[in-house]
MOPAC internal coordinates of N, CA, C and O (Angstrom, degrees):
PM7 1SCF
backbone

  N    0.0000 0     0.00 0     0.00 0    0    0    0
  C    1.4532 1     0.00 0     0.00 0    1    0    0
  C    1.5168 1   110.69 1     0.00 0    2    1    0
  O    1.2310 1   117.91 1   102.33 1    3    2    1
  N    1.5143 1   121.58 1   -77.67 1    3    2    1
  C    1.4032 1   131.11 1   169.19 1    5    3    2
  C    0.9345 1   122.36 1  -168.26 1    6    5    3
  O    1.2310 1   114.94 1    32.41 1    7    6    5
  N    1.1222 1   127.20 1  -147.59 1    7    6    5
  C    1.2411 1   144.18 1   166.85 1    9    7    6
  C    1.1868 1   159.41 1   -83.02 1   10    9    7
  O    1.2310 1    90.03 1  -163.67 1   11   10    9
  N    1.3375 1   167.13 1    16.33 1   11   10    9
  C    1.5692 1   129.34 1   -48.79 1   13   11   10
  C    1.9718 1    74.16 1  -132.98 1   14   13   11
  O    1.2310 1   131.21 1   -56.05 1   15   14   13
  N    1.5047 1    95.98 1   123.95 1   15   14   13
  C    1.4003 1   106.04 1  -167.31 1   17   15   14
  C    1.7272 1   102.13 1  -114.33 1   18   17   15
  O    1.2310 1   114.42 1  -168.08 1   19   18   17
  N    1.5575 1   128.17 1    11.92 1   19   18   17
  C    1.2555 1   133.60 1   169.06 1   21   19   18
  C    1.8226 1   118.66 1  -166.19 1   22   21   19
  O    1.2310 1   114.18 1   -77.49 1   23   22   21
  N    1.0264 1   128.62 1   102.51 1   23   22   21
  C    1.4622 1   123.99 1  -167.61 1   25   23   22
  C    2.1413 1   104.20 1   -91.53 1   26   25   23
  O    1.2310 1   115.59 1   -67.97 1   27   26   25
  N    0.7787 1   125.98 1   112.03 1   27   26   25
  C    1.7391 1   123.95 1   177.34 1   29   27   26
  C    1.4450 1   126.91 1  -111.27 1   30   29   27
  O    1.2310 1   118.05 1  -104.69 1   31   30   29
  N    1.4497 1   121.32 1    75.31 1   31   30   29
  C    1.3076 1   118.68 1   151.56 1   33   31   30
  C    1.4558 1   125.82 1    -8.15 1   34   33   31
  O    1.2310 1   117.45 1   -33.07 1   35   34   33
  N    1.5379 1   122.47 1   146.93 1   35   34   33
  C    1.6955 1   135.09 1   164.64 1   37   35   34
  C    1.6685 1    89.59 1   -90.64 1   38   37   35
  O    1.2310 1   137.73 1    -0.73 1   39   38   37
  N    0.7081 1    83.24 1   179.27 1   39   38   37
  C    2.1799 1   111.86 1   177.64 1   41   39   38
  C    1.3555 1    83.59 1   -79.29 1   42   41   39
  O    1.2310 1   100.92 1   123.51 1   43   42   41
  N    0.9508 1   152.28 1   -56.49 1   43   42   41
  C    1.4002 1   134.69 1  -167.30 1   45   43   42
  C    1.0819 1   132.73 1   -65.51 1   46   45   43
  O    1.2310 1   126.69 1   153.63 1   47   46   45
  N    1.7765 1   104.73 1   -26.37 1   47   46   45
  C    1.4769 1   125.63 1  -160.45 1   49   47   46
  C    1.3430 1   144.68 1    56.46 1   50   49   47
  O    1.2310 1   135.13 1   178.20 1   51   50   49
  N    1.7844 1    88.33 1    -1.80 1   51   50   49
  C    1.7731 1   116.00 1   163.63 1   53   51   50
  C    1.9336 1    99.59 1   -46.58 1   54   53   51
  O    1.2310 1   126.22 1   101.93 1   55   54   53
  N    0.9345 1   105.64 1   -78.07 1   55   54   53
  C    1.6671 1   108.31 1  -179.72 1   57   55   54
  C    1.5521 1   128.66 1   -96.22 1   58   57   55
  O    1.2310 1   123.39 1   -19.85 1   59   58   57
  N    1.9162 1   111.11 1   160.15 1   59   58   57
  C    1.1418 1   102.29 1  -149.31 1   61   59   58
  C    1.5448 1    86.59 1  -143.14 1   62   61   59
  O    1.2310 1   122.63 1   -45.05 1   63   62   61
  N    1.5148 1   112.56 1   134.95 1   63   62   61
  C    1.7631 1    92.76 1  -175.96 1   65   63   62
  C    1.9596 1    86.78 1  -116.54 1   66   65   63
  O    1.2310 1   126.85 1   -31.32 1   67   66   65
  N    0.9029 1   104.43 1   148.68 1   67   66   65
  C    1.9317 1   124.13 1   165.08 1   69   67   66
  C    1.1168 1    95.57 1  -102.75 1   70   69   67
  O    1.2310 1   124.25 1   -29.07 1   71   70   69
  N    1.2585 1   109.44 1   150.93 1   71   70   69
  C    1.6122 1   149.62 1  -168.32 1   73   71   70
  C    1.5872 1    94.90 1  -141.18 1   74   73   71
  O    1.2310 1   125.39 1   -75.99 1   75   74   73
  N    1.4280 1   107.25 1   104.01 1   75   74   73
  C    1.5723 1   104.47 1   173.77 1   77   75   74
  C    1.6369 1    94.45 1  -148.82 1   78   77   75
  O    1.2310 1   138.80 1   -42.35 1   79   78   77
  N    1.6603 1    81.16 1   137.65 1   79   78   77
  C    1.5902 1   112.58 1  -158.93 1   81   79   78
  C    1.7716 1    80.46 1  -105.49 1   82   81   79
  O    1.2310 1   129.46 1   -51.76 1   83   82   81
  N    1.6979 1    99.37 1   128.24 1   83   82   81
  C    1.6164 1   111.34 1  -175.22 1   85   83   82
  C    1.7980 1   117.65 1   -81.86 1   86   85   83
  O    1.2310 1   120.13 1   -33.53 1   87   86   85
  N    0.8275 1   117.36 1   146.47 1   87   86   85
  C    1.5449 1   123.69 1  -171.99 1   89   87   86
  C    1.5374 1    99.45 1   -56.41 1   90   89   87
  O    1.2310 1   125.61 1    84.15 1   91   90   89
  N    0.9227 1   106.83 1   -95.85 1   91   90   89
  C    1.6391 1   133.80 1  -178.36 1   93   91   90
  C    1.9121 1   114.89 1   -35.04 1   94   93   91
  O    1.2310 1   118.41 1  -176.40 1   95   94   93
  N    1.2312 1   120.64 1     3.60 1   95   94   93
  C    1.2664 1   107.23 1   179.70 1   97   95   94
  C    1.6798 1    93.69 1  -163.53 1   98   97   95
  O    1.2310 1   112.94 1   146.81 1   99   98   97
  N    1.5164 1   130.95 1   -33.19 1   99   98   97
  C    1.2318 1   136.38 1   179.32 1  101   99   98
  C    1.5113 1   106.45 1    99.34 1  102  101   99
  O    1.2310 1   121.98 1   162.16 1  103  102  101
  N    1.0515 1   113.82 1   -17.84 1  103  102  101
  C    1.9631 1   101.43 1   169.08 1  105  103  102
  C    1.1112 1   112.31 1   -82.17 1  106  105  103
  O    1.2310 1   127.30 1   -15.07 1  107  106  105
  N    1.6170 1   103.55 1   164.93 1  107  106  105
  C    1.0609 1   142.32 1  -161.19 1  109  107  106
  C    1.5017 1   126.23 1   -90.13 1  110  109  107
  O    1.2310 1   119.21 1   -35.53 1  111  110  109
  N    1.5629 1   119.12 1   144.47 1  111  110  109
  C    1.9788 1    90.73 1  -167.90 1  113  111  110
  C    2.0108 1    70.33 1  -157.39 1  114  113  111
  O    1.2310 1   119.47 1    -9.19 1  115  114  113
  N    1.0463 1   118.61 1   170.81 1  115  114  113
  C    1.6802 1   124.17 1   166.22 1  117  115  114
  C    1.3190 1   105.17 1  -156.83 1  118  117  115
  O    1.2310 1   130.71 1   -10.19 1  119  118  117
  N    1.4209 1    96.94 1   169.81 1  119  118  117
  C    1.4425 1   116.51 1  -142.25 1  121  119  118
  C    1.8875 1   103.59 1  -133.59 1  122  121  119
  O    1.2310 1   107.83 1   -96.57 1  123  122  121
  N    1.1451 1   140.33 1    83.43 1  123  122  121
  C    1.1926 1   140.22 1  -179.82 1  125  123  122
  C    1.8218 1   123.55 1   -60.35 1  126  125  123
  O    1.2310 1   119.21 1   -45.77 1  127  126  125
  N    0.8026 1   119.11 1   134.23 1  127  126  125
  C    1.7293 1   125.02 1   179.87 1  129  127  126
  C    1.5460 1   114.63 1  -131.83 1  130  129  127
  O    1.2310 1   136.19 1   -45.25 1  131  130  129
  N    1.1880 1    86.25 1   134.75 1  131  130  129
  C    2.0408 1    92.45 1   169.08 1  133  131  130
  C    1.8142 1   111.52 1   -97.34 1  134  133  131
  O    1.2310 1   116.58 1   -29.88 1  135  134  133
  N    1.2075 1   124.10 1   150.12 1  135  134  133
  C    1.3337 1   101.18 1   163.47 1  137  135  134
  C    1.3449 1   107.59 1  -102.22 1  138  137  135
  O    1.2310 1   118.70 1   -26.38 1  139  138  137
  N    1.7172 1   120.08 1   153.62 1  139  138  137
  C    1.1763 1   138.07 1  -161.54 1  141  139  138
  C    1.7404 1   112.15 1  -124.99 1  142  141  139
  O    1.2310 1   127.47 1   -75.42 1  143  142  141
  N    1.0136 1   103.23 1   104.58 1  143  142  141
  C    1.8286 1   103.56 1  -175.17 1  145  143  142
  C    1.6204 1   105.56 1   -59.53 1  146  145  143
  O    1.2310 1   106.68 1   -13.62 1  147  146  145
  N    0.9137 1   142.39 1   166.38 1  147  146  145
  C    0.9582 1   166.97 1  -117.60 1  149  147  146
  C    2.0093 1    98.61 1  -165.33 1  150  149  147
  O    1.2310 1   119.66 1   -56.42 1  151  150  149
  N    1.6811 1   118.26 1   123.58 1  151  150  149
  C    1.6117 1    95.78 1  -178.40 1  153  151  150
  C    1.3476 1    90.40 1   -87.08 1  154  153  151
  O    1.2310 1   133.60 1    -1.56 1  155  154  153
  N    1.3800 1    91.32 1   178.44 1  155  154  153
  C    1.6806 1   113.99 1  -168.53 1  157  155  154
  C    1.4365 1   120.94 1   -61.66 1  158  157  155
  O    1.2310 1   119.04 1   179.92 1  159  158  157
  N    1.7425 1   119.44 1    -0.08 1  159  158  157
  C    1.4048 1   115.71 1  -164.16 1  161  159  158
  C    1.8299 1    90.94 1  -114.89 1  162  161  159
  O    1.2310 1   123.33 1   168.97 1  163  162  161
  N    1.2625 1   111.23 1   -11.03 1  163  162  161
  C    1.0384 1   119.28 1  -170.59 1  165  163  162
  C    1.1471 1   110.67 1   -92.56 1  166  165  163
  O    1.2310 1   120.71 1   135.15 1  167  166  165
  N    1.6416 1   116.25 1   -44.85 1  167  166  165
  C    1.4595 1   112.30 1   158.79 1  169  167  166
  C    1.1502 1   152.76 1   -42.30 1  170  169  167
  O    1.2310 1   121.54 1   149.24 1  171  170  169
  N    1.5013 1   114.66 1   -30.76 1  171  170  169
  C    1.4212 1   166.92 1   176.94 1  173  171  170
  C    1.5482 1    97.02 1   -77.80 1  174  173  171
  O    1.2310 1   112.49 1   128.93 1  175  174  173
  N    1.2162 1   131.78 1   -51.07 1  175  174  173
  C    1.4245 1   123.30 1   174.85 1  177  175  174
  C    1.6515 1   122.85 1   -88.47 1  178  177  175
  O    1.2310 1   135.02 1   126.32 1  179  178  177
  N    1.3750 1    88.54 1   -53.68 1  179  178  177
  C    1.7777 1    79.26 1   174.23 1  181  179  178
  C    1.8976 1   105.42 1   -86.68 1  182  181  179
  O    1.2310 1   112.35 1  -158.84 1  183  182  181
  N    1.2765 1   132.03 1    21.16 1  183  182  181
  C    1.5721 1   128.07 1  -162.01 1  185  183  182
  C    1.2990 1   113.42 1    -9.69 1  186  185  183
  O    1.2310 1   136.65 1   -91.60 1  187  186  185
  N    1.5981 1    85.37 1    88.40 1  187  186  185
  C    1.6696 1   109.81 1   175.80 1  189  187  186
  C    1.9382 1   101.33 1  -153.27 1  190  189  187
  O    1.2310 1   123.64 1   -31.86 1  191  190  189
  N    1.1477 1   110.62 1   148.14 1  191  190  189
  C    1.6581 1   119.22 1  -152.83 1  193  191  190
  C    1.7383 1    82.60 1   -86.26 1  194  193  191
  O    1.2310 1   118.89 1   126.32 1  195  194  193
  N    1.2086 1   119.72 1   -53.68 1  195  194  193
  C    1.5831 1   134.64 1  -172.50 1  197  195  194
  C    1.4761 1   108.38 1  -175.08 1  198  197  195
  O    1.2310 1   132.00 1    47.31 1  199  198  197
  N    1.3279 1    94.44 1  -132.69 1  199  198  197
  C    1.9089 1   107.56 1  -149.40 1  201  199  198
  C    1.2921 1    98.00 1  -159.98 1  202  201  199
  O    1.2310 1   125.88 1   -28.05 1  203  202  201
  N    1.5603 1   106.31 1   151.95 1  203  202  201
  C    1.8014 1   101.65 1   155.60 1  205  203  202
  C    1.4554 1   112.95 1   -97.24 1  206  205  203
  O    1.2310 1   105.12 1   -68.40 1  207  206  205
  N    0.8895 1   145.14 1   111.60 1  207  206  205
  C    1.2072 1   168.15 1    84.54 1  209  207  206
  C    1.5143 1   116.37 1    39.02 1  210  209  207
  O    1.2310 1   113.46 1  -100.30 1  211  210  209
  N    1.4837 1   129.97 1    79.70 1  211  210  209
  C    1.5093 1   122.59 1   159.34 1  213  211  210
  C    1.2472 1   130.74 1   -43.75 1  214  213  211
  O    1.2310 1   123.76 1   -64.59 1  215  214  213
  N    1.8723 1   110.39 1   115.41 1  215  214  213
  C    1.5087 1    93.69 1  -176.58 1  217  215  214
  C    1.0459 1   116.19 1  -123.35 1  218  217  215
  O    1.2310 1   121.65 1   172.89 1  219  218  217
  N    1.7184 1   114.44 1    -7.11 1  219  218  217
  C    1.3868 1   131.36 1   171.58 1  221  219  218
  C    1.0484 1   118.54 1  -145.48 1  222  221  219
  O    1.2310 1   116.18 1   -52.19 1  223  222  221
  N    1.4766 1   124.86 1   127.81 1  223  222  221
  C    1.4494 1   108.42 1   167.91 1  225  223  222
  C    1.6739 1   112.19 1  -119.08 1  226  225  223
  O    1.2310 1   127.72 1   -59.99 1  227  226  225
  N    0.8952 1   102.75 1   120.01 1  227  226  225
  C    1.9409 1   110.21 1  -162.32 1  229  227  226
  C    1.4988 1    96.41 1   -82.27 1  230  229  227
  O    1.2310 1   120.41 1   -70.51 1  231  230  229
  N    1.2081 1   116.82 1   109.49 1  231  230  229
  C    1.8754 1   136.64 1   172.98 1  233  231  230
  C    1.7818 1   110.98 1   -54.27 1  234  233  231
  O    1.2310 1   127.34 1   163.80 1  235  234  233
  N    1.3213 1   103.48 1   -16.20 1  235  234  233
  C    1.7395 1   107.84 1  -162.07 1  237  235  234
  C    1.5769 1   108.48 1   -88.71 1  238  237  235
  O    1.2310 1   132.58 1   -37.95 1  239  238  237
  N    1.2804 1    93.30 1   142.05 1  239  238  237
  C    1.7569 1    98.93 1  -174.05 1  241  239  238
  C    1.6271 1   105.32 1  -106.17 1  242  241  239
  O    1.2310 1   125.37 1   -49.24 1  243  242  241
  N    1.3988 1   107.29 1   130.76 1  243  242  241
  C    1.4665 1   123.45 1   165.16 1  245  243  242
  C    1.8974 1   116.92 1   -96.01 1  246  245  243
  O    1.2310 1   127.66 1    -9.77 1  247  246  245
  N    1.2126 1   102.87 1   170.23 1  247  246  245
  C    1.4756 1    95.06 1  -178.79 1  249  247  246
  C    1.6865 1    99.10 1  -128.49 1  250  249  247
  O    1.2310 1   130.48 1  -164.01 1  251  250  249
  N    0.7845 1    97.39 1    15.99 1  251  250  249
  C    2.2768 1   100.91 1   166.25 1  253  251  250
  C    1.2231 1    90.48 1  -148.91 1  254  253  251
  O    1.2310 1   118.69 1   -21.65 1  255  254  253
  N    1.7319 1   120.09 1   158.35 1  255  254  253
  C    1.0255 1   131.05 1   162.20 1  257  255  254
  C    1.9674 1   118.98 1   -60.36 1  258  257  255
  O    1.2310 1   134.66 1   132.81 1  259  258  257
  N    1.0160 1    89.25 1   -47.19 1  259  258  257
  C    1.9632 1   122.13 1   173.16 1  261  259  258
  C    1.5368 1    95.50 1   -29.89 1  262  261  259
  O    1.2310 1   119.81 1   116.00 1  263  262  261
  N    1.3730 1   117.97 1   -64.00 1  263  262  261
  C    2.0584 1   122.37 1   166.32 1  265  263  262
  C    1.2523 1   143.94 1   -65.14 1  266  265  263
  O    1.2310 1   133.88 1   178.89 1  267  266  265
  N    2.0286 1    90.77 1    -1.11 1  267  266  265
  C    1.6176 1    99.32 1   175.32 1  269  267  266
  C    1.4936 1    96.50 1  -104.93 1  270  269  267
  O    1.2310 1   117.01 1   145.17 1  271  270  269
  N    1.1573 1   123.30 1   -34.83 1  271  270  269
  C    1.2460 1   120.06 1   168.78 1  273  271  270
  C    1.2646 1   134.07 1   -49.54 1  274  273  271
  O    1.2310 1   122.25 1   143.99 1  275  274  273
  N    1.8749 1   113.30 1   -36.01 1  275  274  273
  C    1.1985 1   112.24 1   159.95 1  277  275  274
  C    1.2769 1   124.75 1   -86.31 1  278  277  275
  O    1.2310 1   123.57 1   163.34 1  279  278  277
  N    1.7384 1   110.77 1   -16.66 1  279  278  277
  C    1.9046 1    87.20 1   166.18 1  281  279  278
  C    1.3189 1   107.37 1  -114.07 1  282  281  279
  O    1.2310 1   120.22 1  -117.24 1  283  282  281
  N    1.7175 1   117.19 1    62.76 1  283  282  281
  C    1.7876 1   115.42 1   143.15 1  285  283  282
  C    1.2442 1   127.87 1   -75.68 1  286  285  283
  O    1.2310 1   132.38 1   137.79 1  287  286  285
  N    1.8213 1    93.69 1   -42.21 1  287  286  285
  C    1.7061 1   113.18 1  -162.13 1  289  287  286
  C    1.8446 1    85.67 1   -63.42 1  290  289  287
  O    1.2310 1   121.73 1   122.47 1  291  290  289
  N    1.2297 1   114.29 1   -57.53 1  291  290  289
  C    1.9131 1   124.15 1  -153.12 1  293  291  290
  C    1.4658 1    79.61 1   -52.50 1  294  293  291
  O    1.2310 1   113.35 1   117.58 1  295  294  293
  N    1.4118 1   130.19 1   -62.42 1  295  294  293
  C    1.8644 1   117.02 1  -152.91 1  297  295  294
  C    1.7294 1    79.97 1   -75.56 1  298  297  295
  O    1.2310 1    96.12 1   150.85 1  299  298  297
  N    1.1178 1   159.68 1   -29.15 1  299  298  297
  C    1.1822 1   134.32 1  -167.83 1  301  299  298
  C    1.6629 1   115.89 1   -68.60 1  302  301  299
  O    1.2310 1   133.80 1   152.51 1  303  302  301
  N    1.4598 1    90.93 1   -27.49 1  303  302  301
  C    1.6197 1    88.88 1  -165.45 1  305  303  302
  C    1.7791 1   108.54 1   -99.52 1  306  305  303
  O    1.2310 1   126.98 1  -177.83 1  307  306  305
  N    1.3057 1   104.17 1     2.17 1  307  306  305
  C    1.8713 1   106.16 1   175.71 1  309  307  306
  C    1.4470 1   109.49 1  -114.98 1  310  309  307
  O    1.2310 1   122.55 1  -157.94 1  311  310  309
  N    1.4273 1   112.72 1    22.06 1  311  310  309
  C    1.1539 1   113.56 1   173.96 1  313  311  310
  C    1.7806 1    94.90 1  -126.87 1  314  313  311
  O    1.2310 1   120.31 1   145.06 1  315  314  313
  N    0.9594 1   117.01 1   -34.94 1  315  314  313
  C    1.5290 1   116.39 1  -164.42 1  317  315  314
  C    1.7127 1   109.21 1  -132.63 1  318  317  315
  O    1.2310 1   130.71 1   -33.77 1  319  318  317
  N    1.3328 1    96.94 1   146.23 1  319  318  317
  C    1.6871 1   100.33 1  -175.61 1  321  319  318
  C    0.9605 1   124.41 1   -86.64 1  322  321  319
  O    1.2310 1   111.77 1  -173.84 1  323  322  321
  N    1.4191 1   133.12 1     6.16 1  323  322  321
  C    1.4875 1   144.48 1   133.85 1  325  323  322
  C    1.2334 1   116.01 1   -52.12 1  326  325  323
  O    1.2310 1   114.27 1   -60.44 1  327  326  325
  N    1.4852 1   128.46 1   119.56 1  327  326  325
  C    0.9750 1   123.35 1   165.94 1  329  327  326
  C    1.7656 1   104.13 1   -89.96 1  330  329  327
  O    1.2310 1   126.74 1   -31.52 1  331  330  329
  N    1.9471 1   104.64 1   148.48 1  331  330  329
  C    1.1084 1   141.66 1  -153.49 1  333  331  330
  C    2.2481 1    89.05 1  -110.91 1  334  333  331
  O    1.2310 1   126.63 1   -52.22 1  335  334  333
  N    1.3109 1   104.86 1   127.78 1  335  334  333
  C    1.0814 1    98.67 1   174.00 1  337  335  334
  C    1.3551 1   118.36 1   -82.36 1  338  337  335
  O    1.2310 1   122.62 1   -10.14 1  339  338  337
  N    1.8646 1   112.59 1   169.86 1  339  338  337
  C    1.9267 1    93.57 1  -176.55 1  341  339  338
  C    1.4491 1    98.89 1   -86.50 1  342  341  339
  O    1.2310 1   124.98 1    -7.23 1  343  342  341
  N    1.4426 1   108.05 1   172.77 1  343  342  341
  C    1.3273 1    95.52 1  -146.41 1  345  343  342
  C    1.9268 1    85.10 1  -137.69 1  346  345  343
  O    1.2310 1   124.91 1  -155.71 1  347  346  345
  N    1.4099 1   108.17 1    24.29 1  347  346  345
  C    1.3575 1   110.85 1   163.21 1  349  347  346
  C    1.2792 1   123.17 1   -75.92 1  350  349  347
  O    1.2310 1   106.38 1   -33.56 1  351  350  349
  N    1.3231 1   142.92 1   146.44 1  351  350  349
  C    1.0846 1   113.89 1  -173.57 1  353  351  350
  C    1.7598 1   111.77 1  -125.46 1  354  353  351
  O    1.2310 1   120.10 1   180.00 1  355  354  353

């Protein structure tokens, strides 16, 4: 697939966007995750808190990392009613 050349937490740390720079051509595409708790009987068996959770995977190719970063938050927030903070820094 690629690479994942920057991983970025929200303030919450509920979600997680990847920045992965592709083998075969060098652009850029990212990959959004929620984290998902795990219930308490489940934890207890596999002792694990949860998982990250795929919740988007955005098909669109950028040519800097710098343009995938700014359009995670935009596809995060017109797909889902959480808003996604910007994630420029």
């Amino acid at each position: 697939m690629g690479e994942v050349v920057r991983v970025i937490y929200s303030p919450s740390e509920i979600y997680k966007v990847e920045i992965i720079k592709r083998k075969r051509d060098g652009l850029f595409t990212f990959l959004i995750h929620k984290w998902i708790e795990h219930d308490p009987d489940i934890k207890e068996i596999i002792n694990e808190e949860g998982f990250w959770g795929p919740l988007f995977n955005q098909k669109s190719l950028t040519d800097t990392a710098e343009r995938a970063i700014q359009t995670a938050p935009e596809t995060r927030n017109s797909h889902h009613s959480v808003s996604f903070p910007r994630l420029i820094e």
